[in-house]
C-alpha positions as CSV (number, residue, x, y, z in Angstrom):
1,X,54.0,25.0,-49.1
2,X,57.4,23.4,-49.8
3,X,60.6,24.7,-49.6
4,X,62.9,24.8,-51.6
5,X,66.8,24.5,-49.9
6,X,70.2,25.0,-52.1
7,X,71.6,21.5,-52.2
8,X,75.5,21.1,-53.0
9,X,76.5,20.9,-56.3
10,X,76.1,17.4,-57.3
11,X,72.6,17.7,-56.8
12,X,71.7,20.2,-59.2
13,X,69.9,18.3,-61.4
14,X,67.4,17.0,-58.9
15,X,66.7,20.2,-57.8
16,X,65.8,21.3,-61.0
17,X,63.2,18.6,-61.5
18,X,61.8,19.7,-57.5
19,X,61.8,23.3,-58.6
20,X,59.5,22.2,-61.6
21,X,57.5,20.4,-59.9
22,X,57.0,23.2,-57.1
23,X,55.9,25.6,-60.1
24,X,53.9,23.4,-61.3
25,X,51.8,22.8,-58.3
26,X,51.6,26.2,-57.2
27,X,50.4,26.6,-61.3
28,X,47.4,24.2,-60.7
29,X,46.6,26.1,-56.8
30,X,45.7,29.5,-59.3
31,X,43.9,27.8,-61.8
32,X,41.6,25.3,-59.8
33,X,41.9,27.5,-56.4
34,X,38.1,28.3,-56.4
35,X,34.4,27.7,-54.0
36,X,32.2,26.4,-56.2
37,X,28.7,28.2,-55.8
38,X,25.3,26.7,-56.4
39,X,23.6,26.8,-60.1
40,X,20.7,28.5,-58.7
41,X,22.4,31.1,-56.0
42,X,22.0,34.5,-57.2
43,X,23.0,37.7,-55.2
44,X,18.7,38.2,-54.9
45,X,18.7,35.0,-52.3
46,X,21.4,38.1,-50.0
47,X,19.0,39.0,-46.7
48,X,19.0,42.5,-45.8
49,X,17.7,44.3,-42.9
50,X,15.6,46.8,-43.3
51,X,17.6,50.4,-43.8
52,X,15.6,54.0,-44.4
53,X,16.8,56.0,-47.2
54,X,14.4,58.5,-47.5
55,X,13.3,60.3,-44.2
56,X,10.0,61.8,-43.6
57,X,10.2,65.6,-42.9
58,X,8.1,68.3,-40.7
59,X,6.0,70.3,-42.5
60,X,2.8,73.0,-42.4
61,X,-0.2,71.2,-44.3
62,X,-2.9,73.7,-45.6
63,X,-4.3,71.1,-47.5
64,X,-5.4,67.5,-47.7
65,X,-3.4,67.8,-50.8
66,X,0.4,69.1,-48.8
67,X,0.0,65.9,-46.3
68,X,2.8,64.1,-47.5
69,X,5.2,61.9,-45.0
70,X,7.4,60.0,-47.3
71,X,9.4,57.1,-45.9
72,X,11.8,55.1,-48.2
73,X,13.6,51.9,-47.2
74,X,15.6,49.1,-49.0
75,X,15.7,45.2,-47.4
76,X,15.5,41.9,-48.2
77,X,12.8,40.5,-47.9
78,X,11.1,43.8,-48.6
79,X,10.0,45.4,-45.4
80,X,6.5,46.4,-44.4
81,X,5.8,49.7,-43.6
82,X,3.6,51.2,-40.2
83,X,3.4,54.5,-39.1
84,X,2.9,55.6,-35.4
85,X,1.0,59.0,-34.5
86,X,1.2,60.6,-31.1
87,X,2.8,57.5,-29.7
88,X,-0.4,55.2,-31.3
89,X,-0.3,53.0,-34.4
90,X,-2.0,55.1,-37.2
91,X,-4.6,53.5,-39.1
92,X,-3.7,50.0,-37.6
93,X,-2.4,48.8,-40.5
94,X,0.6,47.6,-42.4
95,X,1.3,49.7,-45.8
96,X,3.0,48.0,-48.8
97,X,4.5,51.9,-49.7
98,X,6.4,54.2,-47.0
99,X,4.7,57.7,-48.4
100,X,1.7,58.7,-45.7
101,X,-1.0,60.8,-47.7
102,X,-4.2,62.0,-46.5
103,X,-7.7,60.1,-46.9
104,X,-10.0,62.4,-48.4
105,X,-12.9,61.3,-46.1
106,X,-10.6,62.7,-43.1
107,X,-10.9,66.9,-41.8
108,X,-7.4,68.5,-42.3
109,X,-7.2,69.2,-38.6
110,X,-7.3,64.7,-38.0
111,X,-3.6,64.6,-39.5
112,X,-2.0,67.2,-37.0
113,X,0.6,65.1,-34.6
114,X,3.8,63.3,-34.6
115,X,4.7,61.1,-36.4
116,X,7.2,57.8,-36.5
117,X,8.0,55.8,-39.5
118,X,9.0,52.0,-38.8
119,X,10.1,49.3,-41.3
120,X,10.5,46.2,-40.7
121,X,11.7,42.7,-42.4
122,X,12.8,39.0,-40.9
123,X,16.0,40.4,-39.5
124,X,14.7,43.4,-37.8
125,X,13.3,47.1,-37.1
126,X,14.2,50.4,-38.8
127,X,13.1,53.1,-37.6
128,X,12.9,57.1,-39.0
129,X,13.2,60.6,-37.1
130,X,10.0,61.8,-35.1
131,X,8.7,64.4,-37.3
132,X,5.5,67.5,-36.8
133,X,2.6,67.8,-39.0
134,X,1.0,71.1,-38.4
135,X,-2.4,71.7,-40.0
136,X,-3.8,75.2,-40.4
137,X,-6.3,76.9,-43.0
138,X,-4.7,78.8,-45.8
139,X,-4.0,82.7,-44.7
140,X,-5.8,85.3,-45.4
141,X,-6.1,88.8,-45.5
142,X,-8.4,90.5,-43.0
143,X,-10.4,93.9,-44.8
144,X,-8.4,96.6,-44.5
145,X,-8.8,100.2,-44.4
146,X,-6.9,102.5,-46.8
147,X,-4.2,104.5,-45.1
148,X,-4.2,107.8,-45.1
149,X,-1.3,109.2,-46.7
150,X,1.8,109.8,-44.2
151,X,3.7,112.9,-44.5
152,X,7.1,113.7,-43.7
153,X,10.3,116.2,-44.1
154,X,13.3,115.8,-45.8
155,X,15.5,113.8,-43.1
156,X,13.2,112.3,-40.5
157,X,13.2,108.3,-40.4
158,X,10.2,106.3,-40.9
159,X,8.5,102.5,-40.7
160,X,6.2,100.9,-43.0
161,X,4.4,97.9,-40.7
162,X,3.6,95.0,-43.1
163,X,2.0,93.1,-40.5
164,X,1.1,90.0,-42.4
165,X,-1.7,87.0,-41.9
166,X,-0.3,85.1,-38.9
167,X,0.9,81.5,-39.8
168,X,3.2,79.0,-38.0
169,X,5.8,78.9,-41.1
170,X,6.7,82.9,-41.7
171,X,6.0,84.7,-45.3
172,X,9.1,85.6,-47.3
173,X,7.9,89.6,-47.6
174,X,8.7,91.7,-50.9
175,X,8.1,95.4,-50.6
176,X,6.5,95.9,-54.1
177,X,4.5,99.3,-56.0
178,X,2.1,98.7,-58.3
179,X,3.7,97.7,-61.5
180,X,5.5,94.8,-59.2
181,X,9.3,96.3,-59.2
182,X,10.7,95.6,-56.4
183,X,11.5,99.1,-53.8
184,X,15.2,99.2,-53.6
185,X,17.0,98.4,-50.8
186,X,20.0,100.4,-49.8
187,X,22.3,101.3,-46.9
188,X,19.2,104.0,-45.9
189,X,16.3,101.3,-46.7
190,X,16.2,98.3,-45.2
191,X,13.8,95.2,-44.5
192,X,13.7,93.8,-41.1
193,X,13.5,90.0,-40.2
194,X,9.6,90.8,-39.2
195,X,8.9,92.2,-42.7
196,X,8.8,96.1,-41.9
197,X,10.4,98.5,-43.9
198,X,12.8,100.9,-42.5
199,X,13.7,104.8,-43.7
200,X,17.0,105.7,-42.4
201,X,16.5,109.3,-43.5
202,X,14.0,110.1,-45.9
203,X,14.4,112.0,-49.3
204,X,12.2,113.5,-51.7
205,X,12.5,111.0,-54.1
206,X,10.9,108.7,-51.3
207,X,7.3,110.1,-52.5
208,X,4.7,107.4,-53.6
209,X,1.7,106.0,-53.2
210,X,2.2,102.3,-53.9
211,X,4.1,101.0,-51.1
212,X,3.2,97.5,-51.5
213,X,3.9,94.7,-49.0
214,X,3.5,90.8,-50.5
215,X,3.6,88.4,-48.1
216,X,4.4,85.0,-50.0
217,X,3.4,81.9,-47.9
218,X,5.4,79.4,-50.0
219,X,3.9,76.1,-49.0
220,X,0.5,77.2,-49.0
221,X,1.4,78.6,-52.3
222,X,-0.4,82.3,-52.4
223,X,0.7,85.9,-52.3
224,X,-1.1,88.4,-49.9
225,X,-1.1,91.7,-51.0
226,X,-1.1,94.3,-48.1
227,X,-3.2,97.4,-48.9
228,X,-1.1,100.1,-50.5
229,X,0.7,103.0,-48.4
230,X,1.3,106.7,-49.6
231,X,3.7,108.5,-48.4
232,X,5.1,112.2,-49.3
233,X,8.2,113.7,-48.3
234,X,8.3,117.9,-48.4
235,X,11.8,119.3,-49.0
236,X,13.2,121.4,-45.8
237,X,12.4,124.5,-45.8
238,X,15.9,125.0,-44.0
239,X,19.2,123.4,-44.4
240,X,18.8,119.4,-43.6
241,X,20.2,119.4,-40.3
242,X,22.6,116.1,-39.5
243,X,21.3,113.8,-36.9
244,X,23.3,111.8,-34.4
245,X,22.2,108.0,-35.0
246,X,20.2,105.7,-33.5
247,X,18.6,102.5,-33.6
248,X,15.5,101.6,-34.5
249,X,15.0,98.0,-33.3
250,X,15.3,96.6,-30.7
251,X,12.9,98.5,-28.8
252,X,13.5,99.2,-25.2
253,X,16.7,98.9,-23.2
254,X,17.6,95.2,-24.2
255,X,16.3,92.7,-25.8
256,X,16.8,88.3,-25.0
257,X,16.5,85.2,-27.0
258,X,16.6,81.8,-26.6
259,X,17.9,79.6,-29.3
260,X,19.0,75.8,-29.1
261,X,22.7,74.3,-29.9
262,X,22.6,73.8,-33.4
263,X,19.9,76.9,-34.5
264,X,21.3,79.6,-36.3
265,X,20.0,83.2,-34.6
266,X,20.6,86.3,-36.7
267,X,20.9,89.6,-34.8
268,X,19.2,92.8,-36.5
269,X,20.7,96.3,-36.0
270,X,18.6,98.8,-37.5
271,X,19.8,102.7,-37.8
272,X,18.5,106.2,-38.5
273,X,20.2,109.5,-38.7
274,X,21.7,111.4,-41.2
């Protein structure tokens, strides 16, 4: 760029007519200062790799219908799609669409594995999280006999075993009666992690037949009712006596558990007395 230097006095007008001249030019560099781009370029001719933005995630399938692997990616040009079982190309072929659905010809139990999603264009190789299908019949509810009808005193403690349909993703449990109302939970009731429900202390007004527990498998969609449980609480014939606490669960002296970096563990500590 030129410069522009103070000249002595005699000179002014000259400089005046450089100074122009300068503004001029640097006038013309910010109108015409521009790249000229093809007629035809647009920004759909811009290569991409390939880049997942959707990733697959584990999952319990009780159904042809709940295998679903979805794997979305953007790229230019658009990327293919291949999914990899169990270390092994599945189905040996390319897919136009990243979602992985079952084939109705196929048994449930065919789609339990790993699984790997890779996308790929021109430029290269993306490539999702490893993520476990587990395949397993929807629960159900061995026959049960009808309990007999538990009966208590005015202050003991108690447990009602819900013991549920085993199942590799746990039942949210709702202790129910009969007309579906949910039992009320308080500081002397309480449910544990494993679905029981605990007495503290019982009262009188504990007395019912219709202790319902509901398991509710959410991804297989169901409710299992649990046979209903009566139990009937007797006033004390005596003063109820206080009793020095204790804990319900854990069982034993101790108890361990073994939890990864990362997991969240909840502790449980379960009391009776009165």
């Amino acid at each position: 760029m030129p410069l522009v230097q103070c000249q002595p006095a005699g000179r002014r007008g000259r400089n005046k007519t450089y100074l122009h001249l300068l503004l001029l030019f640097l006038s013309v560099l910010q109108t015409h200062g521009y790249i000229q781009i093809p007629p035809d370029y647009t920004y759909d001719n811009l290569k991409q790799a390939p880049k997942i933005t959707a990733q697959p995630r584990s999952h319990t399938a009780y159904s042809l219908e709940d295998v679903n692997l979805a794997c979305e990616a953007s790229g230019e040009p658009t990327p293919s799609f291949r999914w990899v079982k169990d270390g092994k190309q599945f189905r040996e072929v390319l897919f136009e669409s990243g979602t992985l659905t079952a084939d109705e010809k196929e048994e449930l139990q065919f789609y339990q594995g790993s699984y790997r999603c890779y996308v790929a264009n021109e430029l290269g190789t993306a490539v999702s999280d490893l993520v476990h299908l587990i395949t397993e019949p929807i629960p159900t509810l061995a026959k049960e006999k009808r309990q007999k009808r538990r009966l208590f005193e005015e202050g003991e403690s108690t447990v009602l075993y819900c013991s549920p349909p085993k199942s590799s993703v746990a039942p949210k449990i709702h202790w129910m009666d009969m007309q579906l109302r949910h039992i009320p939970r308080n500081e002397r009731v309480t449910t544990s992690l494993d679905g029981n429900l605990y007495f503290a202390n019982l009262l009188y007004s504990d007395s019912r037949e219709d202790y319902t527990c509901n398991a509710h498998y959410i991804n297989a969609s169901i409710i299992i009712p649990k046979e209903p449980i009566a139990i009937s609480v007797t006033p004390s014939n005596s003063v109820v006596k206080n009793r020095r606490p204790q804990l319900q669960k854990p069982a034993g002296s101790h108890s361990s558990y073994l939890v990864l970096r990362g997991q969240t563990l909840t502790l449980e500590c379960i009391p009776e007395g009165l």
